[in-house]
N, C-alpha and C positions, 0 to 999 in steps of 0.2 A: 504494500500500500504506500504511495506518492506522501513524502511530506509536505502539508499544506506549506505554499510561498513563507508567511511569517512566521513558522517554527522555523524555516531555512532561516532566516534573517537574527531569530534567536540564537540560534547555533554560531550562527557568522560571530555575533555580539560576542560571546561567551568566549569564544576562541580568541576573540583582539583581547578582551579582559585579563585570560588569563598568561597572553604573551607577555602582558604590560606588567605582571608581577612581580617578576625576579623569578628569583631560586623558591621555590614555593613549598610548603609543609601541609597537605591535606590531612586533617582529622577521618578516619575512614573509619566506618563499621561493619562496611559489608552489606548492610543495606541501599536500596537502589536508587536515592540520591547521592549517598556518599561516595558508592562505590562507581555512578556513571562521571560524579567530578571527578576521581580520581583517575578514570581512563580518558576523561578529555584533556586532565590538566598533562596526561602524559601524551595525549598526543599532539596537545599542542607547543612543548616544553621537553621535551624529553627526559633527560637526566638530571636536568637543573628543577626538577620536581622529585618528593618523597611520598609515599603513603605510610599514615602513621597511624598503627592499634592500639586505643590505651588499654593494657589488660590488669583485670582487679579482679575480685570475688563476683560486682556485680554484673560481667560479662558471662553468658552460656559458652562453656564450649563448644557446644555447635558454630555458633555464629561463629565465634574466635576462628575455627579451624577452615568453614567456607569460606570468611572472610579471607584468610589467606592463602586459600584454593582458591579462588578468584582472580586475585595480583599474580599469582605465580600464572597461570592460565592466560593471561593477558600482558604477560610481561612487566608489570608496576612495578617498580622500586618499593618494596614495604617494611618498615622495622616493626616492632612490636616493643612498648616502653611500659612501665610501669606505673600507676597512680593508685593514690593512697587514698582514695575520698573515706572509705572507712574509719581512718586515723580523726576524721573532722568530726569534734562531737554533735558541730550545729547540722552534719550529714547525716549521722546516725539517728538524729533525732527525728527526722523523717517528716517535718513540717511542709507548707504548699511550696518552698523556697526550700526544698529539697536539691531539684533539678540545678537550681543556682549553684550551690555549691559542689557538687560533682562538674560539671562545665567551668567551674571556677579553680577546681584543682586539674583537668584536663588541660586545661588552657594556661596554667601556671607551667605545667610540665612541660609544656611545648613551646611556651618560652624559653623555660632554660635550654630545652635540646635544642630550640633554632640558633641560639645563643651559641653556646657550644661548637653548633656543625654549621653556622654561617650562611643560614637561611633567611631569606629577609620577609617573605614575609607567611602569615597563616593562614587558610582557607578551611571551613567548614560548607557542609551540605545541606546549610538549611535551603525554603525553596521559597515561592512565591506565595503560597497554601498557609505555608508554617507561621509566615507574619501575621494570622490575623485568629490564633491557636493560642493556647495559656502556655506559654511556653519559657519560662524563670531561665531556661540558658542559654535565650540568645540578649538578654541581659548581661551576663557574664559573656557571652564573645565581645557584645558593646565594650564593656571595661577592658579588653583586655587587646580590642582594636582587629578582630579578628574578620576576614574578609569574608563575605557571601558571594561567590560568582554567580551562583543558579539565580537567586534574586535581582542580582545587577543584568542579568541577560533574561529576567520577568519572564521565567521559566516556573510554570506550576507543576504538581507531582503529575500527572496526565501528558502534559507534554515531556517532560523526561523520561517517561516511562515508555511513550512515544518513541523519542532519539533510542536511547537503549535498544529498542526492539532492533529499530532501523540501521542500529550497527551490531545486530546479532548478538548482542549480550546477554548471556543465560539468567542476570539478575533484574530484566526488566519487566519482573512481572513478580516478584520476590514478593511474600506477603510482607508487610511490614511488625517491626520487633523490636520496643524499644528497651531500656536495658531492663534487669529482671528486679532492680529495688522497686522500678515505676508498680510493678503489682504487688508491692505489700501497702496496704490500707495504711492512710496518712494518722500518725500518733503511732504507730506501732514502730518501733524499732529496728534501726535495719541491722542486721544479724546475720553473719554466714549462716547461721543453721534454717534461716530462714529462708536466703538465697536460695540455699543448696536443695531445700524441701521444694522450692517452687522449680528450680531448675529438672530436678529430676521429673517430676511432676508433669512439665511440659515437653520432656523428651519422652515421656511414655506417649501421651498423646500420638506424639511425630510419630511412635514405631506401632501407635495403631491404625495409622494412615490420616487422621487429621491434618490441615494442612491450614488454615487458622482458624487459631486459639488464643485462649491466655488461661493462665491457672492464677488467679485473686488468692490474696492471702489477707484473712481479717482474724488474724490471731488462731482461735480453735478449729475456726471455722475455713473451710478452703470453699470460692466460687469459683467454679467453673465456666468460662465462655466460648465454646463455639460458633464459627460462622456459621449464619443462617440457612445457609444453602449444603450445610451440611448435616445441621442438627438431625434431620429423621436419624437419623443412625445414633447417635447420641440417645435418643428416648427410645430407648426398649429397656425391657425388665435388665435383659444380659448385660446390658453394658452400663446398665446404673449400679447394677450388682459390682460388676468388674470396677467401677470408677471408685465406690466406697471402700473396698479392698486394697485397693494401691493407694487412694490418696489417706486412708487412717495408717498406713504402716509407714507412709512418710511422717506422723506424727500428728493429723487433724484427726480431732474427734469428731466435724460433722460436714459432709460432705453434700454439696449444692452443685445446682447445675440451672445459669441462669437463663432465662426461658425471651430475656429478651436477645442471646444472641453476643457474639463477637462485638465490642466496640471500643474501638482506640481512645486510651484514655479516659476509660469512665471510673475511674477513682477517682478523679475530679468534679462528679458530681456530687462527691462529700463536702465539697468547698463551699465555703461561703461567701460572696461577693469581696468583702473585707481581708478573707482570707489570701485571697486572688491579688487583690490590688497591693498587700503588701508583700506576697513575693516577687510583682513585676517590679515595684519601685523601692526593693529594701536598701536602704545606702549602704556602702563596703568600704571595709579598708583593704590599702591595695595590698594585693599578696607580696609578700615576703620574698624574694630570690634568694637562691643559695647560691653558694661559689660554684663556678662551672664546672672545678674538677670534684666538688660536694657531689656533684648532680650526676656528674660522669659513673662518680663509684658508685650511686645509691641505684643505679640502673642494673650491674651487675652487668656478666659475660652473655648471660643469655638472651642479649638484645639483639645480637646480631643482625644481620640483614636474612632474611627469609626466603 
């Protein structure tokens, strides 16, 4: 299928942008805004471009692993670095200004490595859709001056997914997956063992052929959401039976299965107007840098290139 004239004219845009950068450090997760910047920024830039994975607790390994099944697939330049948002107690504390500070230690950490490896400048994958979404961390890219190409080329997730297709990319149609703290229920805690409960959780799903989902976690209680178009199979005795068995031996004592369906982001219907507004506009202080070869060692040897 023909790309309509002004998706061409997008794409043109997107490419002068990302020539004009420099040496450039994409944020990537693997998912299919991040992962189609990172194959424009490399093709329009070649080596003077990096893909960069921050990997922590609150990363699935699944993703972690396609995400760099993907780069290597497509030839990307990709490292894999470390971040600590766990260590932040105003992170763990899991408030609506959650997301802020995970994008806040992401984007600390990619200063010091642009620092370090003489990168000038950072680019993340947010898009033209994501501006007008409750979204606490592109507040922290603001602070921390970090570029949008997809929005500077008013590239929405539909027309990206679009480009992707039309350059044969196998993640243009990728469900999307944001990290696995966004499903535990806001006031609770974020906790490896919580992680680790919802992560396992939603790789059973995957190997019982679901393809989107999310596994909620509201303490004792685990909800379950399936895509709509999938649920029939979801509601039968056998597989309500099968879902309470796997997810109480992960540690929930009652297991739900919500009936309105897969939807991005609806732990934020907990919020409350007041709640929203002071994560979009919390004021910060500026993060702290370490010394460069601080940064260099706290990365360790297993950062290599991928």
């Amino acid at each position: 299928m023909a790309l309509a004239p002004e998706l061409i004219a997008k794409r043109s845009a997107l490419d002068r942008h990302l020539r004009s950068l420099g040496r450039t450090l994409v944020a990537y997760s693997g998912g299919t805004d991040s992962a189609f910047l990172a194959w424009a920024c490399h093709q329009a830039v070649g080596s003077d471009m990096l893909a960069v994975i921050a990997d922590s607790p609150s990363l699935a390994r699944f993703q972690l692993e396609d995400a760099v099944a993907f780069a290597r697939e497509q030839g990307i330049p990709v490292e894999v670095i470390h971040t600590q948002e766990l260590d932040r107690p105003e992170y763990v504390r899991n408030d609506s200004a959650r997301c802020f500070h995970c994008k806040d230690e992401l984007f600390t950490v990619m200063e010091e490595f642009s620092s370090v490896r003489r990168f000038q400048t950072v680019a993340y994958g947010v898009n033209l859709d994501d501006k007008g979404d409750f979204r606490p961390g592109q507040f922290a890219a603001s602070k921390h001056r970090v570029v949008a190409p997809l929005v500077e080329a008013r590239l929405s997730k539909e027309e990206i997914r679009s480009l992707a297709r039309d350059a044969k990319l196998r993640i243009w149609d990728k469900p999307a997956s944001a990290c696995l703290s966004s499903r535990i229920e806001y006031g609770q805690p974020v906790t490896t063992e919580a992680l680790t409960a919802v992560e396992r959780g939603e790789d059973y799903l995957r190997q019982l052929g679901f393809r989107q989902f999310r596994v909620r976690h509201h303490g004792q209680i685990v909800r379950v959401e399936i895509a709509r178009e999938e649920m029939s199979r979801a509601l039968t005795p056998e597989m309500a039976a099968e879902f309470a068995r796997v997810f109480k031996s992960l540690g929930f004592k009652f297991v739900t299965l919500d009936l309105e369906g897969f939807r991005s982001g609806s732990m934020n219907a907990l919020l409350t107007t007041d709640q929203i507004s002071a994560a979009e506009h919390r004021p910060t202080k500026a993060s702290a840098r370490r010394d460069p070869a601080e940064f260099a060692s706290s990365q360790g040897s297993a950062d290599g290139l991928l």
